[in-house]
C-alpha positions in Angstrom: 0.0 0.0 0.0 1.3 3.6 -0.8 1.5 4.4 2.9 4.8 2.3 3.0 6.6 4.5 0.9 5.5 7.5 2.6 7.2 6.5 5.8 9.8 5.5 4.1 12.0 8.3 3.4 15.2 6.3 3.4 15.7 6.3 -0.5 17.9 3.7 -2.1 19.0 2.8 1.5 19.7 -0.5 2.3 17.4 -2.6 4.9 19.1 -5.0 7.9 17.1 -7.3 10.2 19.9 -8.4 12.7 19.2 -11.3 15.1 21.4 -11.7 17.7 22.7 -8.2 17.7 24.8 -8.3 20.7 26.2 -5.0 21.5 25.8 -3.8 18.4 29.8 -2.8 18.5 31.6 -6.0 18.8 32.0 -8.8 16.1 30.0 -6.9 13.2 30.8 -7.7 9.7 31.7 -5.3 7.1 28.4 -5.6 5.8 26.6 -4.8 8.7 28.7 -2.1 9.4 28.6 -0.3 6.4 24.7 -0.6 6.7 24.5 0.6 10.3 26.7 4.1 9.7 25.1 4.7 6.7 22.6 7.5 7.0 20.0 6.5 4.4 19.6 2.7 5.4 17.5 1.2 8.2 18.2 -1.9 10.6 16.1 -3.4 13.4 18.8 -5.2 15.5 17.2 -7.9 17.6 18.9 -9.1 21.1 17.8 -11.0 23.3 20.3 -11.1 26.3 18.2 -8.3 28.5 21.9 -6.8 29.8 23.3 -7.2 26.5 20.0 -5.6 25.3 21.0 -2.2 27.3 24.9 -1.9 26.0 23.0 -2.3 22.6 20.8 0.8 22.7 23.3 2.8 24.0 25.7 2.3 21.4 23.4 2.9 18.8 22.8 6.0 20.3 26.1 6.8 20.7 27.3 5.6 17.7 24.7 5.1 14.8 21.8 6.7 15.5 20.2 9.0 18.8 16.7 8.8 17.4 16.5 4.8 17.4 14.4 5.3 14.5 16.9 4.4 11.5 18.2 1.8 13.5 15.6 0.3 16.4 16.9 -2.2 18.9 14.5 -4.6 20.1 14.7 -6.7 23.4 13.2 -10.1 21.5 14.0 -13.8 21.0 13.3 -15.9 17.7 11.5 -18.9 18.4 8.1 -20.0 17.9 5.7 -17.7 18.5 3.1 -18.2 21.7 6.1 -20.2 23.4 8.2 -18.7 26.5 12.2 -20.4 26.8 14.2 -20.3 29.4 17.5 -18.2 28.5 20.6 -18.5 30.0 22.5 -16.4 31.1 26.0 -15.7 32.4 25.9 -14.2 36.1 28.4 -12.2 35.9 28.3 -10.3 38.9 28.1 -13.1 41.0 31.0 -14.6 38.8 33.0 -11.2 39.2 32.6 -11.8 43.1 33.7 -15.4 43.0 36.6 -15.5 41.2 38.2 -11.9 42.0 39.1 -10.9 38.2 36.8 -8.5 35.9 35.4 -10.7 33.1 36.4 -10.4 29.6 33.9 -8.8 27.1 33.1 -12.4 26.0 32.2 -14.3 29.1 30.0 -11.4 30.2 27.9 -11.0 27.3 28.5 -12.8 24.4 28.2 -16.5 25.6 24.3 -16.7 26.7 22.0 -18.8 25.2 19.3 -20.5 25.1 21.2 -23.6 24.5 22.9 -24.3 28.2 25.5 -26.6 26.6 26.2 -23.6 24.8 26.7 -21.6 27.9 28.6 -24.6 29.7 31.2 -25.2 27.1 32.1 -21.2 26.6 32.3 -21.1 30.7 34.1 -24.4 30.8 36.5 -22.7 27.9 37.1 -19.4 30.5 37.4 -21.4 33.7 40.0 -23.6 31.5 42.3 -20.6 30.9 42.1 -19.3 34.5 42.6 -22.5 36.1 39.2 -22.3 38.2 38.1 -25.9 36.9 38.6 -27.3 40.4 37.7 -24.7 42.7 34.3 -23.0 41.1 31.2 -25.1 39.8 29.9 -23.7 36.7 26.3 -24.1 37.8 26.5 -22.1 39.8 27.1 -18.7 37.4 24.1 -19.4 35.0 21.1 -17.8 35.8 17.7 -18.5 34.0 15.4 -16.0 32.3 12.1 -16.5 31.0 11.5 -14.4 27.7 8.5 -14.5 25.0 9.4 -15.7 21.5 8.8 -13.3 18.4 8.5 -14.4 15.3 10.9 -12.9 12.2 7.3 -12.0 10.7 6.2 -9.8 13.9 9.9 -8.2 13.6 8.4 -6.7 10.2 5.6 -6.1 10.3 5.8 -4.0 14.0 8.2 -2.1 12.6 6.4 -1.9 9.2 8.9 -3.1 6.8 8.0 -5.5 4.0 9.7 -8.9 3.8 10.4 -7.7 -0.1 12.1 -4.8 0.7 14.8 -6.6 3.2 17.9 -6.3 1.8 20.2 -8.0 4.6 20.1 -10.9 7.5 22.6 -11.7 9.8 21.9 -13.8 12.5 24.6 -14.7 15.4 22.8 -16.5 18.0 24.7 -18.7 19.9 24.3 -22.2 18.8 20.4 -21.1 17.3 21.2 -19.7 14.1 19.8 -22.5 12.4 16.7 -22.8 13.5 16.0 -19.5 13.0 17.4 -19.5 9.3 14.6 -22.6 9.0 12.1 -19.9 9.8 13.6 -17.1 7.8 13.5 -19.8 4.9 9.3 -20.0 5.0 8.2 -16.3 5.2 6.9 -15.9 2.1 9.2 -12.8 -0.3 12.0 -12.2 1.9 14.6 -13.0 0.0 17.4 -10.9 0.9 20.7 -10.4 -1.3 22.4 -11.6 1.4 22.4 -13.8 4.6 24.9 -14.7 6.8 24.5 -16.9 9.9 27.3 -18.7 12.5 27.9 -22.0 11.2 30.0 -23.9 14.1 28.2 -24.4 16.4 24.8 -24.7 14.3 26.9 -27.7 12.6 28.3 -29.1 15.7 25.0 -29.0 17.8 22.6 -29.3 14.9 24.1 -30.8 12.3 20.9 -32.0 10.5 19.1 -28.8 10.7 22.2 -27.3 9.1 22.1 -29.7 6.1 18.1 -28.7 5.7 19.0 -25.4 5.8 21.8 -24.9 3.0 19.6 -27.2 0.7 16.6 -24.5 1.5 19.3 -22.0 0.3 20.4 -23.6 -2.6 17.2 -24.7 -4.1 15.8 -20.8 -3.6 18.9 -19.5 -6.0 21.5 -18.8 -3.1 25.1 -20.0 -3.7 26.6 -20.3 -0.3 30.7 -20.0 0.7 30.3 -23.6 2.2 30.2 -25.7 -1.2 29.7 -29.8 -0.8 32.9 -31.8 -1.0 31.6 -35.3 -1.8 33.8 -37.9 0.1 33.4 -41.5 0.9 31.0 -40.7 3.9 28.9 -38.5 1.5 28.5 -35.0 1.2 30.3 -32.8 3.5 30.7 -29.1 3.4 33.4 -27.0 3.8 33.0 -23.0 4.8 35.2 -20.9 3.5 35.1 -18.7 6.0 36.6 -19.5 9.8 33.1 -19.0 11.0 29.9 -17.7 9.1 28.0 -18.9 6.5 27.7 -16.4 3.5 24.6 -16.6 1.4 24.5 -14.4 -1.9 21.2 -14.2 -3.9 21.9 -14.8 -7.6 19.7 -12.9 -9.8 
């Protein structure tokens, strides 16, 4: 309907749905980047780590944008809709306390999940290198929150942009990424130019999900970084890159 070009005075500008934002600073692709400082394109950058949800909105107003209306931040997980999940998360104050040394970046907000194993093995990874494998429980610094699932539709459409118009999708979720690309893969007309998503621990934790996923790509025209390499234990794929999938639209 014409209303959507109306409030749409980006122009040519290019349109991002992030999922799995982070802090909006750390870890970005060029891509991303380039589409976050640029003044005519739009993003809606979705976390759902509530602490890591608060560095995020203040660095894009710090850095990208004070109005939060080019580039909106939104305190949401992807999952089915109507469901609540437990997500876990690092407690990093209580860790901080513990252990007597101030966390790296990493362990304090960029290893929650809702996959636990997820959370255990980048804690088990930290208490490794500081030698606290004996003396701390890692149980005992993952706290539980309960958040409502969102669907990548309801992203769009609350925030009025057409699945058509979407230009980019990135998605770094911990461990998730490919269950979300499964949904990304049935709304009907997005079909971005690009999509990138994690890949190792998608293909170590869901390895069949994976397989579904860059078949959905490939048979909707994508050609992926990760090509097949047949072998004698059938197809396996190797990613070009050291850790994201890249998904480019031919047309």
């Amino acid at each position: 309907h014409s209303s959507k070009q109306a409030k749409k005075p980006h122009g040519s500008g290019q349109i991002l749905i992030q999922i799995g934002a982070n802090d909006g600073k750390q870890g970005n692709v060029k891509i991303v980047k380039d589409i976050l400082e640029s003044k005519n394109s739009r993003a809606v950058l979705v976390e759902g780590n509530p602490s890591v949800f608060q560095l995020l909105e203040q660095n894009v107003i710090s850095l990208y944008d004070d109005t939060l209306k080019r580039i909106i931040p939104m305190n949401a997980l992807v999952c089915e809709k109507g469901q609540t999940l437990s997500f876990f998360i690092v407690d990093d104050q209580k860790l901080e306390s513990g252990i007597k040394i101030r966390l790296p970046h990493w362990v304090r907000y960029q290893i929650s999940s809702l996959n636990r194993e997820s959370v255990e093995s980048g804690l088990t990874h930290f208490f490794r290198i500081k030698q606290l494998t004996k003396t701390h429980n890692i149980d005992d610094y993952i706290k539980i929150q309960k958040i409502d699932c969102t669907s990548v539709e309801d992203i769009m459409s609350s925030h009025d942009i057409d699945a058509a118009e979407v230009d980019v999708v990135a998605i770094d979720t911990e461990g998730y990424d490919a269950h979300i690309m499964l949904q990304i893969l049935k709304v009907a007309n997005l079909k971005p130019h690009t999509i990138i998503f994690e890949y190792k621990s998608a293909i170590n934790l869901y390895p069949i999900e994976f397989e579904e996923v860059m078949k959905g790509l490939e048979s909707r025209g994508y050609i992926t970084n990760c090509p097949e390499i047949m072998g004698s234990s059938g197809g396996q794929r190797k990613c070009k890159d050291q850790q994201d999938v890249i998904a480019t639209l031919l047309s």
